[in-house]
NUMILO-935523 format. One record per atom (N, C-alpha, C, O): x, y, z. Coordinates in steps of 0.05 Angstrom, whole numbers, plus 32768, in hexadecimal, padded with zeros to 4 digits. Each point is the difference from the previous one (the first is absolute). Layout:
<recs>
XYZ ...
</recs>
This chain:
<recs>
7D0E822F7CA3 7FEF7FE88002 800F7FE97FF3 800B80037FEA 7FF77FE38024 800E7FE87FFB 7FF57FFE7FE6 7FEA800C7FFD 80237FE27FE7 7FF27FF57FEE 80017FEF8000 80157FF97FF6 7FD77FEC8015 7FF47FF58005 800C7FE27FDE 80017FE78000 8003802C7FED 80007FE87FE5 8018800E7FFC 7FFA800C7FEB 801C7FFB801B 801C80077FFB 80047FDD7FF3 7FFB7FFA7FE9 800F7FF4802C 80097FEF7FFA 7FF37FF17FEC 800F7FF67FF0 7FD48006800A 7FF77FF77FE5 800780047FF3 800C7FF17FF2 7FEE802E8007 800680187FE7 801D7FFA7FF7 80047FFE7FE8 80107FFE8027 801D7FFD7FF2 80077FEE7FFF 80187FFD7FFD 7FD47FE78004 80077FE77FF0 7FEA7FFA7FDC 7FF97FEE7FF2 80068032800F 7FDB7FF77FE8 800A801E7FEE 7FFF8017800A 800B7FE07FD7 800580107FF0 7FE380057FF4 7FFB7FED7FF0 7FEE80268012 7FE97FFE7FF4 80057FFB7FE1 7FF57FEC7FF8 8016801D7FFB 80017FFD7FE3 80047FE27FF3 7FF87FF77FEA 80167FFE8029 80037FDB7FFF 7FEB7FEF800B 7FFD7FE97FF7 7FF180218021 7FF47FF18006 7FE0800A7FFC 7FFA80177FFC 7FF67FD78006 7FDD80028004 7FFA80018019 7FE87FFE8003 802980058016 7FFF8005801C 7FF580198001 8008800E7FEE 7FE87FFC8021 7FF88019800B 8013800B8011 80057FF78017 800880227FDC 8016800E8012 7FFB80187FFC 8006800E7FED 7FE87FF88033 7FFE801F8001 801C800F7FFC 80177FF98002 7FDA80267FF8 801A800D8008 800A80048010 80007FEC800E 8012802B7FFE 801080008014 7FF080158012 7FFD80177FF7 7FFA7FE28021 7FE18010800A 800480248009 801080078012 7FE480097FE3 7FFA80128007 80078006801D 80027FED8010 8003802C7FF9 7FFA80078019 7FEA8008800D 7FFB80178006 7FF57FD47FFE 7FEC800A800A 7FF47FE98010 800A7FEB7FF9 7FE28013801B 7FF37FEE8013 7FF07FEB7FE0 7FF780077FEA 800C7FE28025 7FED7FEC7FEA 7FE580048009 7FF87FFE8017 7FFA80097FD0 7FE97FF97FFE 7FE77FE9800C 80087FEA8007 7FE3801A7FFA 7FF47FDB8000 80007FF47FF4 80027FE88004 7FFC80267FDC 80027FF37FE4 801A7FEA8007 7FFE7FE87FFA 801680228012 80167FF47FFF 80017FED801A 80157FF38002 7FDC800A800E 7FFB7FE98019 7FF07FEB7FF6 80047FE98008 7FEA801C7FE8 7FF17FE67FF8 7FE780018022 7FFD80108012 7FF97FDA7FE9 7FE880008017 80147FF28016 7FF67FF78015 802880087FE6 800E7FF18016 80027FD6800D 800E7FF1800E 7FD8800D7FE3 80017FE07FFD 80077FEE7FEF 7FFB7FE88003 800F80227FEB 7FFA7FEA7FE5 80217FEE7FF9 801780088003 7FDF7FE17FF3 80227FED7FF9 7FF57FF77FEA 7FE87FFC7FFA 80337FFF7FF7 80057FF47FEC 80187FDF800B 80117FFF8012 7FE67FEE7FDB 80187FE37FFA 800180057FE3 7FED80077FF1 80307FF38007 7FFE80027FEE 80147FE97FF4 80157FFE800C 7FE87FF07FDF 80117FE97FFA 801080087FEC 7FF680077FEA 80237FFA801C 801580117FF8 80187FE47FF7 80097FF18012 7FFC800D7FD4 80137FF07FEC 8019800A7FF7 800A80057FEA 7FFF7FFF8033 801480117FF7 801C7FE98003 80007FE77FFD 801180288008 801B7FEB7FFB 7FF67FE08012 80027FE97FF8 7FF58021801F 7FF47FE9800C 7FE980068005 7FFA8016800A 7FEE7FD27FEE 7FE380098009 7FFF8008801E 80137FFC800F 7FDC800D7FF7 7FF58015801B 7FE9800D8002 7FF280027FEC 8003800C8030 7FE8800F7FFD 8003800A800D 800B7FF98015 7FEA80277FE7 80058011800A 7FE9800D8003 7FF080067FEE 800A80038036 7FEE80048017 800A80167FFD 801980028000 7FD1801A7FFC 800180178006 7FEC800B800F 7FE87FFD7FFC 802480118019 7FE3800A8011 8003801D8002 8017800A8000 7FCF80078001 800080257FF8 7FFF80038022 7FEE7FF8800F 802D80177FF7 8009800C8011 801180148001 80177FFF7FF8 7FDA80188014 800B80208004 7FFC800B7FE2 800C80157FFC 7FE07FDE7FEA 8001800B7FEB 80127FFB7FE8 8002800F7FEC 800F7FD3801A 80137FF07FF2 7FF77FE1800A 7FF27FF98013 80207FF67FD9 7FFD7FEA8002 80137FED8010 80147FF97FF5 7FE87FFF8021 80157FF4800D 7FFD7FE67FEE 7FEB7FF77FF7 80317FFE8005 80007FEC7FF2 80157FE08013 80147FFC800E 7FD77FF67FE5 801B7FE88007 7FFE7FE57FEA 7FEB7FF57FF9 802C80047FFD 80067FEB7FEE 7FFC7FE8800D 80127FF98010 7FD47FF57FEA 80047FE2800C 80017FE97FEB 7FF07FF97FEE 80297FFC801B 80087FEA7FE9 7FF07FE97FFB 7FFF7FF37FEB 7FF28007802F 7FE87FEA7FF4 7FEA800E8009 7FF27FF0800C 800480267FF3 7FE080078003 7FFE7FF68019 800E7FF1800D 7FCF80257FFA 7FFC7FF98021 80017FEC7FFE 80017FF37FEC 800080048031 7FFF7FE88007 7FED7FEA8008 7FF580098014 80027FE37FEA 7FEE7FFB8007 7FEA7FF58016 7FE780028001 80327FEE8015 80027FF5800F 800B8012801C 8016800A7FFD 7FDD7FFB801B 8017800A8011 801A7FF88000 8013800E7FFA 7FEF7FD08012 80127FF48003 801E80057FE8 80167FF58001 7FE1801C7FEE 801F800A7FEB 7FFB80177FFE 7FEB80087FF7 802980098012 8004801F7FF1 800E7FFE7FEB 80097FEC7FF5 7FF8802C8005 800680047FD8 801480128008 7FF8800E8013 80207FF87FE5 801080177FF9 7FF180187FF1 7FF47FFD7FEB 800F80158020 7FFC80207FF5 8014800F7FFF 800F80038013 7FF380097FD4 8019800A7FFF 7FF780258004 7FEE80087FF1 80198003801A 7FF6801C800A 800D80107FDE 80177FFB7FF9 7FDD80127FFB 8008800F7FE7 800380158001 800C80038014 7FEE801D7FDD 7FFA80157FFD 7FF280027FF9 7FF67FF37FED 7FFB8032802A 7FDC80047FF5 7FF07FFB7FE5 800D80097FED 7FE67FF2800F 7FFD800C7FE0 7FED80128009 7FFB80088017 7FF97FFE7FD3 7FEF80207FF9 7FDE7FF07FF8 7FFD7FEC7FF2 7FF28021801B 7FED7FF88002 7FF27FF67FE8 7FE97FF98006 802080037FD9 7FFB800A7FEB 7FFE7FE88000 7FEF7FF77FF0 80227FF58023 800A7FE47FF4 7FEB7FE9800C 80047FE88003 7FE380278001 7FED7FF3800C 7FF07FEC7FEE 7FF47FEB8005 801180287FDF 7FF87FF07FE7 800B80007FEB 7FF780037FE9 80287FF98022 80127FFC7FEB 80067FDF7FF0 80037FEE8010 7FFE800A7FD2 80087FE58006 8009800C7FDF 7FF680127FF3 801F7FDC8005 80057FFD7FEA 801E7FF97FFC 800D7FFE8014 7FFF7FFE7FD2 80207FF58001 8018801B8000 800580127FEF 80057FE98026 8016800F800B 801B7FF47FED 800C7FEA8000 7FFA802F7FEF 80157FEB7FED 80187FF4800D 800580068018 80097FEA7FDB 80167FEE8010 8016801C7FFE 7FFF80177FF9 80147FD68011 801B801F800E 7FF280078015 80077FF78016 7FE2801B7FE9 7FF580198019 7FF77FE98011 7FF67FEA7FFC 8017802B801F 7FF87FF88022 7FE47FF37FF8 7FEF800B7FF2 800D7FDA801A 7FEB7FF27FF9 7FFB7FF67FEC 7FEC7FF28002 801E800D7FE8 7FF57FF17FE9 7FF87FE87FFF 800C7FEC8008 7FD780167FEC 7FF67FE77FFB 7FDA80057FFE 7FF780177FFA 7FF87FD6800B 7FE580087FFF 7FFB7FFE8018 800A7FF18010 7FE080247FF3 7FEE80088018 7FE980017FFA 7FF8800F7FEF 7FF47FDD8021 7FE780088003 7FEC7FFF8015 80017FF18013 7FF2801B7FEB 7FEC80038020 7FF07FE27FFB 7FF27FF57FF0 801E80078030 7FF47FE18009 7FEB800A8012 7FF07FED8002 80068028800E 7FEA80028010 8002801A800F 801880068003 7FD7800C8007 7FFC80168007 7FE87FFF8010 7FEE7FF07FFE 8014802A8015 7FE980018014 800B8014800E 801280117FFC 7FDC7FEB801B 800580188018 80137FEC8013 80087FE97FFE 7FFB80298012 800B7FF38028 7FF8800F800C 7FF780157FF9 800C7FDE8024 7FFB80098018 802380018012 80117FF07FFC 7FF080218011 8018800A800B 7FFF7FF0801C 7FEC8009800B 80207FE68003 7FFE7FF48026 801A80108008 8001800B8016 80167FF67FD9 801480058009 801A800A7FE9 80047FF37FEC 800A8024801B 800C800D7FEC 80198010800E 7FFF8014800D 801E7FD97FEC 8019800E800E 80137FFB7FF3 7FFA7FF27FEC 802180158015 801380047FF4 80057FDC7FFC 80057FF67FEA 7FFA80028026 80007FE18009 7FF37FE67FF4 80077FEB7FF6 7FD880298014 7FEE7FE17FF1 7FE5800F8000 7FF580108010 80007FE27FD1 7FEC800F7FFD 7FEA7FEC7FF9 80057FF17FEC 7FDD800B8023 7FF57FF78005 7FE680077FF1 7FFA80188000 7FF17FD27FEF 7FEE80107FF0 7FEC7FE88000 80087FEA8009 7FDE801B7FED 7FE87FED7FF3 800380107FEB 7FFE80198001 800A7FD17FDB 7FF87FF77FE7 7FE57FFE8000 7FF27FF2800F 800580207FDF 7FE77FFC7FF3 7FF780027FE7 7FF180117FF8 80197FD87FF7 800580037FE3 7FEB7FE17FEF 7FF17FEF800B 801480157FDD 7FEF7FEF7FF9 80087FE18002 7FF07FED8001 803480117FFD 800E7FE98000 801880038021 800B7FEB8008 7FF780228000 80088004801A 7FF3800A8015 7FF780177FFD 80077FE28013 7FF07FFD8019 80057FFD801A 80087FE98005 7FF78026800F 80087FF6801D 801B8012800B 800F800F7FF5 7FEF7FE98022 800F80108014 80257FF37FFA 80057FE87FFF 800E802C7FFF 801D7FF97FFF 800F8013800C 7FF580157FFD 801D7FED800D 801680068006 801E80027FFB 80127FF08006 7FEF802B7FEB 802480007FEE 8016800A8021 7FFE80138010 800D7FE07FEE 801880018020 801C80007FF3 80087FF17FEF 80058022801B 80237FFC7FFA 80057FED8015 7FF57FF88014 802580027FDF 80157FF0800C 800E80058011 7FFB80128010 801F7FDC7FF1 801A8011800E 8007800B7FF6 800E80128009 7FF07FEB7FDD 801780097FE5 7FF380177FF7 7FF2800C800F 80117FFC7FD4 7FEB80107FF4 7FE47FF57FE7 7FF2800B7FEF 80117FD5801F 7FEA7FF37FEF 7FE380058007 7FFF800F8014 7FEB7FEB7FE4 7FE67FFA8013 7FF47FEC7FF7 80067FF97FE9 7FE67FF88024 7FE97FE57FF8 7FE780118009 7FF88015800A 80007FD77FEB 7FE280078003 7FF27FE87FFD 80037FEF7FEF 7FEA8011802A 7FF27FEA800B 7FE580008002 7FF680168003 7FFB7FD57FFB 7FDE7FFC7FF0 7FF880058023 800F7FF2800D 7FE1801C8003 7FF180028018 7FE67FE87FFE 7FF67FF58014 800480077FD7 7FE17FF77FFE 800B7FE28002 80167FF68003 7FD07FFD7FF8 80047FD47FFF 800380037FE7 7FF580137FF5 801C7FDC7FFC 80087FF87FE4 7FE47FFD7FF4 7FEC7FF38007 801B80217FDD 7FF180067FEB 80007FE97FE8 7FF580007FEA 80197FEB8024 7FF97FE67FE9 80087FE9800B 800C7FFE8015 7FED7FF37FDE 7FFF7FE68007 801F7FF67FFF 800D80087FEC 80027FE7802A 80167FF57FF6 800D7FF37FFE 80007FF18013 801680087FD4 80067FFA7FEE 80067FE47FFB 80157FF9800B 7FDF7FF37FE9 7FFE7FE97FFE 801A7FF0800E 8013800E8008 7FEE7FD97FFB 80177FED800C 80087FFB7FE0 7FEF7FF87FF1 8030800E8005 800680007FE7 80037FE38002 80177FFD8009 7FE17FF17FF5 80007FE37FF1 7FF57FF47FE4 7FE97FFD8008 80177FFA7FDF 7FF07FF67FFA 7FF97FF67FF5 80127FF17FF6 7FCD800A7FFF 7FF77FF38001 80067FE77FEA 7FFF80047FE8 80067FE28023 80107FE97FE0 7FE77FE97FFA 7FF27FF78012 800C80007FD1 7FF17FF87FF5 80127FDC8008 80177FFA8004 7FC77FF37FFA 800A7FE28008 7FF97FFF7FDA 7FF4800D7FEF 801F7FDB8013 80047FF37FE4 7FE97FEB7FFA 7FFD7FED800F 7FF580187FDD 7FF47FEA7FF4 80087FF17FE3 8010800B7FF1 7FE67FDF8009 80057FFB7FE7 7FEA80127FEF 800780117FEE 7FE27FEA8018 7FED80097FEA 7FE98017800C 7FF480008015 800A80127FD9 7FEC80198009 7FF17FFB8014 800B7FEF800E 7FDE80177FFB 7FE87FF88017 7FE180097FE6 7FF980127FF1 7FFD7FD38019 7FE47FFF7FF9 7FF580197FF5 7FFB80037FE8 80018015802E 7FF480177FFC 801580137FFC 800B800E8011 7FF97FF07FD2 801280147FFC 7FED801E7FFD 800B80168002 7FDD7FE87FFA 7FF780278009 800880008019 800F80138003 7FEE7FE18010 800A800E8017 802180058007 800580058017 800F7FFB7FD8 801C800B8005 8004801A7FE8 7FEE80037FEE 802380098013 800D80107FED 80237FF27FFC 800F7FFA8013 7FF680037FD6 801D7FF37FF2 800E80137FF5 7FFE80107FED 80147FEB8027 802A80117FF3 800E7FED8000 7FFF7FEB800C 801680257FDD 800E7FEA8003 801880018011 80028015800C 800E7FDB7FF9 800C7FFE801C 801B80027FF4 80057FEE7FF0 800B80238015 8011800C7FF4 801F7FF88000 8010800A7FF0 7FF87FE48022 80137FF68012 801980108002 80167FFB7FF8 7FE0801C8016 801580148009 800280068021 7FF37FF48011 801A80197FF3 800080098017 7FEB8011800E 7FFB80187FFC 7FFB7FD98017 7FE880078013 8008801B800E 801380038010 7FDC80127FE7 8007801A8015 7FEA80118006 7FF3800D7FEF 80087FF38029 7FFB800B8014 800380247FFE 80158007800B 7FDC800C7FEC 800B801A8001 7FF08013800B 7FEE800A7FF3 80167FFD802F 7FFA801F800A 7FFF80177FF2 800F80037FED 7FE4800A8018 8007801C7FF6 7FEF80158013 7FE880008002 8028800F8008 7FF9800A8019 800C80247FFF 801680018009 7FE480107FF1 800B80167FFE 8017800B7FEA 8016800B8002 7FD57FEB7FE3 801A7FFD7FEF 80147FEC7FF7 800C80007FEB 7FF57FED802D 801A7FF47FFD 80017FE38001 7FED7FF6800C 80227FFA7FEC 7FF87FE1800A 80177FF4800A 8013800B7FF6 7FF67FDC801E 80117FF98006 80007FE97FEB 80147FF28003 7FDD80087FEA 800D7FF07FEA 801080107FEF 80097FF57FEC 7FFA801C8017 801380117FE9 80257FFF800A 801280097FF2 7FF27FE7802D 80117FF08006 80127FF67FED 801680097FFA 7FD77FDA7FF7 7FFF7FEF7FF6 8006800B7FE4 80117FFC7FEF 7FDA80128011 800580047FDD 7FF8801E7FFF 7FE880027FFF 802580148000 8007801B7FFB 7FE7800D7FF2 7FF380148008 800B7FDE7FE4 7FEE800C7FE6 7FEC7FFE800C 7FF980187FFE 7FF47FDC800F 7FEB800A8015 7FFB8012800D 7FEA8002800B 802B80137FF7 7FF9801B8010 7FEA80087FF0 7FEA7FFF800A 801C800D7FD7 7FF080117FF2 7FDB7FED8009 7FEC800B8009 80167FE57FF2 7FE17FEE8009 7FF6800F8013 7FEA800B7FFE 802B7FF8801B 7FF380028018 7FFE801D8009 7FF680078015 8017800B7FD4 7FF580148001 7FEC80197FEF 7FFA80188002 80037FCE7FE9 7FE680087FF4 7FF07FFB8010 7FEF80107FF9 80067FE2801E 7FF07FFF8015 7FFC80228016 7FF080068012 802080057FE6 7FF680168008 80097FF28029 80107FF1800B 7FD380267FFD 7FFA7FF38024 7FF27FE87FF8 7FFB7FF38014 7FFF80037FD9 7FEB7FE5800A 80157FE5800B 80177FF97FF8 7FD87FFD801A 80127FEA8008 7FF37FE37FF1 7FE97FFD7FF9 802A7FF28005 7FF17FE97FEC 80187FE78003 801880047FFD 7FE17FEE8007 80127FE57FFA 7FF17FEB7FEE 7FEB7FF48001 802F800C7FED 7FF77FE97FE5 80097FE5800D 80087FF98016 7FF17FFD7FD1 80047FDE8002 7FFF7FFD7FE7 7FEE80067FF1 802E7FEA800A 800B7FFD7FE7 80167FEB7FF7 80027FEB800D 8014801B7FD8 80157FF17FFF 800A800B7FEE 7FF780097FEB 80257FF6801E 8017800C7FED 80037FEE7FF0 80057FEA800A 7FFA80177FD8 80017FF37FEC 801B80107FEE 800D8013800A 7FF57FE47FE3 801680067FEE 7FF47FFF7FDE 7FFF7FEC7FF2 7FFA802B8007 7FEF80017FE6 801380197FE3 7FFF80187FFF 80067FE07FFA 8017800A7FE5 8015800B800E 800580188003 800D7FCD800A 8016800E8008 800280118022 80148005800D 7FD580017FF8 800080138016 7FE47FF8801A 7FE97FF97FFA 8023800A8023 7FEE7FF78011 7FE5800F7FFE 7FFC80117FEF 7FF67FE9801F 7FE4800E7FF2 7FF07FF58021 80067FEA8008 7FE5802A800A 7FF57FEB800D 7FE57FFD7FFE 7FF080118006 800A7FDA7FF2 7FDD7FFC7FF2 7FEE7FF98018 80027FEB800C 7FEA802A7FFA 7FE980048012 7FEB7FF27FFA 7FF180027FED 800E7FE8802E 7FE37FF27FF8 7FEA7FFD802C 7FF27FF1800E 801A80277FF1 7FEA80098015 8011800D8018 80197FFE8004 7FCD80148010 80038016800C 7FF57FF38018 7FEA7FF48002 803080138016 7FF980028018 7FF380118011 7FF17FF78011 8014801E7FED 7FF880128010 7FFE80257FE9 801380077FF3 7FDB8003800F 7FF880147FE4 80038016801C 7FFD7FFA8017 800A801E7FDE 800080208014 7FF980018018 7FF080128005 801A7FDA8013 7FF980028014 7FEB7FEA8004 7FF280088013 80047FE27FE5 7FE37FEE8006 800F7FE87FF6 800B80017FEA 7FF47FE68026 80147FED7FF8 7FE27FF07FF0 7FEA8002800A 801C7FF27FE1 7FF47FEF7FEE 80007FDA8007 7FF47FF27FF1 80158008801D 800A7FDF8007 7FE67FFB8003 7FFD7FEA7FF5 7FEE801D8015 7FEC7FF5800B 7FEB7FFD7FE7 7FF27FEC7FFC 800E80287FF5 7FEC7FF57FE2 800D7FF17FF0 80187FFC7FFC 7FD37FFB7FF9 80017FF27FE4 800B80077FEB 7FF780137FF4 801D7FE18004 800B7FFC7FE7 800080107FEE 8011800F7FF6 7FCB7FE88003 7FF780217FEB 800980158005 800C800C7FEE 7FEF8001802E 80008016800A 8019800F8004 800380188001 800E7FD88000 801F80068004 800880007FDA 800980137FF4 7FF37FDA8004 800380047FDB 7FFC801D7FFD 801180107FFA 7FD67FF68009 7FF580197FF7 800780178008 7FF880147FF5 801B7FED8024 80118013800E 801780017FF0 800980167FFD 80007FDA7FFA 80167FFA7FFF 800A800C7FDC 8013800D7FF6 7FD97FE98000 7FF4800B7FE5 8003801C7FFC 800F80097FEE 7FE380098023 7FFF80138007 801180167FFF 7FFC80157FF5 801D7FE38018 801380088009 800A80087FE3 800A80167FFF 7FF57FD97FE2 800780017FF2 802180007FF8 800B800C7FEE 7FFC7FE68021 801E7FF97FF8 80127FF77FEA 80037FE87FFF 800480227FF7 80137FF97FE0 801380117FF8 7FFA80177FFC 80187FE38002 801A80047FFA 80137FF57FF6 7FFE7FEB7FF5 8011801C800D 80207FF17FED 80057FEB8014 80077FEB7FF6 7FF68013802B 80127FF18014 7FE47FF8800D 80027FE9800A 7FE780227FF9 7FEB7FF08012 7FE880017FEA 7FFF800F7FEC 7FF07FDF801B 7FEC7FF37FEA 7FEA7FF7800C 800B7FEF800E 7FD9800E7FF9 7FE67FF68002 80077FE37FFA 80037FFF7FE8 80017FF0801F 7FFB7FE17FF4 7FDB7FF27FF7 7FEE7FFB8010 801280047FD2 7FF080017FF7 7FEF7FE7800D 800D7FEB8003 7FD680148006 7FE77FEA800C 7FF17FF67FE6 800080087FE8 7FF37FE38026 7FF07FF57FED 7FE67FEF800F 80027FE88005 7FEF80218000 7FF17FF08015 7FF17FEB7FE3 7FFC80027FE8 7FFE7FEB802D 7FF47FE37FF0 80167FF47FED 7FFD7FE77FFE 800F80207FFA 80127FFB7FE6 80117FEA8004 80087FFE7FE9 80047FF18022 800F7FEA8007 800A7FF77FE4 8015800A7FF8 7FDD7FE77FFA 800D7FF67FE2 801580147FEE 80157FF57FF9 7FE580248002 800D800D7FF0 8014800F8012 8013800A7FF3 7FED7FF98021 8015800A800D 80117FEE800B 8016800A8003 7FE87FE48002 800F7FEF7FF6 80157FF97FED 80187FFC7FFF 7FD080057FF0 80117FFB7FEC 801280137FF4 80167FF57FFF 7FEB80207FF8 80078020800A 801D7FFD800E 801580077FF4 7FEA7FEE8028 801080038008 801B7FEB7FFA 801880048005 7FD87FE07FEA 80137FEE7FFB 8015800A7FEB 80187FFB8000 7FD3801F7FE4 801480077FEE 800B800F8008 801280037FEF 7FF2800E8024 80138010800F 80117FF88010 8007800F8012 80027FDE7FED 80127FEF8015 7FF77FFD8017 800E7FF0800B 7FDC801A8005 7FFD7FFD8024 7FF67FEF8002 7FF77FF27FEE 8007800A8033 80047FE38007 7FEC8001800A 7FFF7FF38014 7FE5801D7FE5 7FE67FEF8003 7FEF801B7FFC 800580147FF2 7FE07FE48023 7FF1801A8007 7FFA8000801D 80047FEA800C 7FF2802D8004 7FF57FF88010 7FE3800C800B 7FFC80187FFE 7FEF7FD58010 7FE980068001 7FF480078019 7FFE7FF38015 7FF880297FE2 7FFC8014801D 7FE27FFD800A 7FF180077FEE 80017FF1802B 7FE880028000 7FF5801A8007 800B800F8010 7FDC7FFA7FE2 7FF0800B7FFF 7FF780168019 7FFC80187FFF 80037FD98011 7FF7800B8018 800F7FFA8017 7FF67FFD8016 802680007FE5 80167FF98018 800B8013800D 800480167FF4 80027FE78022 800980198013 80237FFD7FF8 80037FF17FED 80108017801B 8022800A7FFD 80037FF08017 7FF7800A8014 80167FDB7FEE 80037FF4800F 80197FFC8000 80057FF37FEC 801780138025 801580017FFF 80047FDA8008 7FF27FF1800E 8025800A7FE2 80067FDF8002 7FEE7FF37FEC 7FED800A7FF4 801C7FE0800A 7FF87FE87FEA 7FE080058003 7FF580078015 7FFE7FF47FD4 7FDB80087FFF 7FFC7FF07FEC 800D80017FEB 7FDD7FEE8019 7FEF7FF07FED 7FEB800D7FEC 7FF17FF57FF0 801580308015 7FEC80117FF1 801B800C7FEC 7FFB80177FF7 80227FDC8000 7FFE80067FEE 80117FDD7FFA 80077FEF800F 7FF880147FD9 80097FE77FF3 801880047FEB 7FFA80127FF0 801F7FE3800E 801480057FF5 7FF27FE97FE6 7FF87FEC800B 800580147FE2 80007FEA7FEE 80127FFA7FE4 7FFF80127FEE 80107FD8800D 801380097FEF 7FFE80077FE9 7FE77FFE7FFD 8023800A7FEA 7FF580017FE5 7FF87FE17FFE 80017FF08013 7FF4800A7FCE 80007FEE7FFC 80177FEE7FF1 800F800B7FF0 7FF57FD68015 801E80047FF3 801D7FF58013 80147FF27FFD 7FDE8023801C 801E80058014 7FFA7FF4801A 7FEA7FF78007 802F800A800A 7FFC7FF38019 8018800F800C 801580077FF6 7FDD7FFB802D 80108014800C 800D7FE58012 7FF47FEB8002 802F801D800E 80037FEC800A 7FFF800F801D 80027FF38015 
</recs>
């Protein structure tokens, strides 16, 4: 009888790792114990040398596996690379924990979502299923190549909304606060570089620009999110300070209010050595201000209340300078 986890088994020293590595199988017909009810998958968000996720589905009583570098997908219109792996052993259905560095895989693993499937189609070729999990969902299709690669493609209508027109949104200059200052919230305006940051499967194409952004965008895990921000320069080192969210895990945000996007954004809890929350102040005009004059910046600026994300120049926010200064 074929062994089915040969090739696992002789990349997985049990004594080094927290992987489940059966033994080397008996001679004898497998069990049911050892088929499982035949439907069930695991994703699992795997930090390993490069983030990834890894789609396992229970077939013949093992885990067919495939490595995808940005998670399903979401949209038909893009397939995802799948990288075809070795079976694992059914054990790994609720496996998650840190695989030490050196060993095949190292890094953290944890169960991003689980459920059953449904089988349409199953060949050496391309294997066809309905997800039925709590965070994955819907009909896909893993297909080889010419080569020995495979993708895998979303069957269903896109599972989110998408993804904003990256423009944005710039504050008009006034001299002096507005009347109703309860109705804005005040930052101060940082005079750095305006950036714009995707994050879409882990990854961002602002990390182009500035490198040190990967780790950001892959503490995001699968969630997709684009900030709105500015690269500033704070003890010596770039830093990019967050003062709102375009689009949160698939549901683009442009269309609410201010608040509502703050409070997302909040949320997210961002802080670190290189990215930062940029601290609000709703009503406050005078002291932030002023605030900002002993800190050297070149003003504040004032966000309204209940304004939608309006890409291009907007009268809902107001650049205003410290006091003192003048912009030319």
């Amino acid at each position: 009888m074929a062994d089915k986890l040969a090739r696992y088994r002789s990349r997985r020293d049990p004594s080094r790792t927290p992987e489940p590595v059966p033994a080397q199988p008996p001679d004898r017909p497998e069990s049911p114990a050892d088929q499982g009810d035949g439907d069930a998958f695991v994703i699992q968000e795997h930090h390993a040398r490069s983030l990834h996720w890894d789609l396992r589905l229970e077939h013949d009583g093992v885990l067919a596996s495939w490595a995808i570098p940005k998670g399903l997908p979401a949209d038909p219109a893009v397939n995802h690379l799948a990288v075809h792996t070795e079976d694992h052993p059914m054990e790994y259905l609720t496996f998650h924990g840190e695989i030490p560095a050196g060993e095949y895989g190292g890094g953290a693993m944890t169960i991003w979502d689980h459920g059953t499937y449904e089988t349409e189609k199953w060949s050496d070729r391309e294997v066809k299923v309905v997800l039925r999990g709590s965070r994955a969902s819907g009909r896909f299709v893993l297909f080889q190549t010419n080569g020995k690669n495979w993708m895998i493609h979303r069957m269903d209508p896109p599972a989110r909304d998408p993804l904003p027109p990256l423009e944005p949104m710039l504050p008009v200059e006034r001299v002096r606060p507005p009347r109703d200052e309860e109705g804005y919230a005040f930052e101060f305006a940082w005079g750095g570089r305006r950036t714009l940051v995707p994050i879409d499967g882990g990854r961002t194409d602002a990390a182009r620009a500035y490198p040190w952004l990967r780790p950001l965008a892959a503490s995001f895990g699968s969630r997709s999110a684009v900030l709105d921000g500015e690269v500033v320069t704070l003890g010596g080192a770039e830093v990019l300070v967050c003062y709102d969210l375009l689009y949160d895990d698939g549901r683009s945000l442009v269309a609410e209010p201010y608040t509502a996007r703050r409070a997302a954004l909040e949320a997210l809890g961002l802080s670190a050595a290189r990215w930062q929350t940029a601290p609000s102040w709703p009503g406050q005009a005078a002291p932030v201000r002023q605030a900002a004059r002993e800190q050297g910046l070149p003003g504040v600026v004032g966000k309204r209340l209940d304004s939608p994300y309006e890409p291009g120049p907007s009268k809902a926010w107001l650049l205003i300078p410290s006091p003192g200064t003048s912009r030319k």
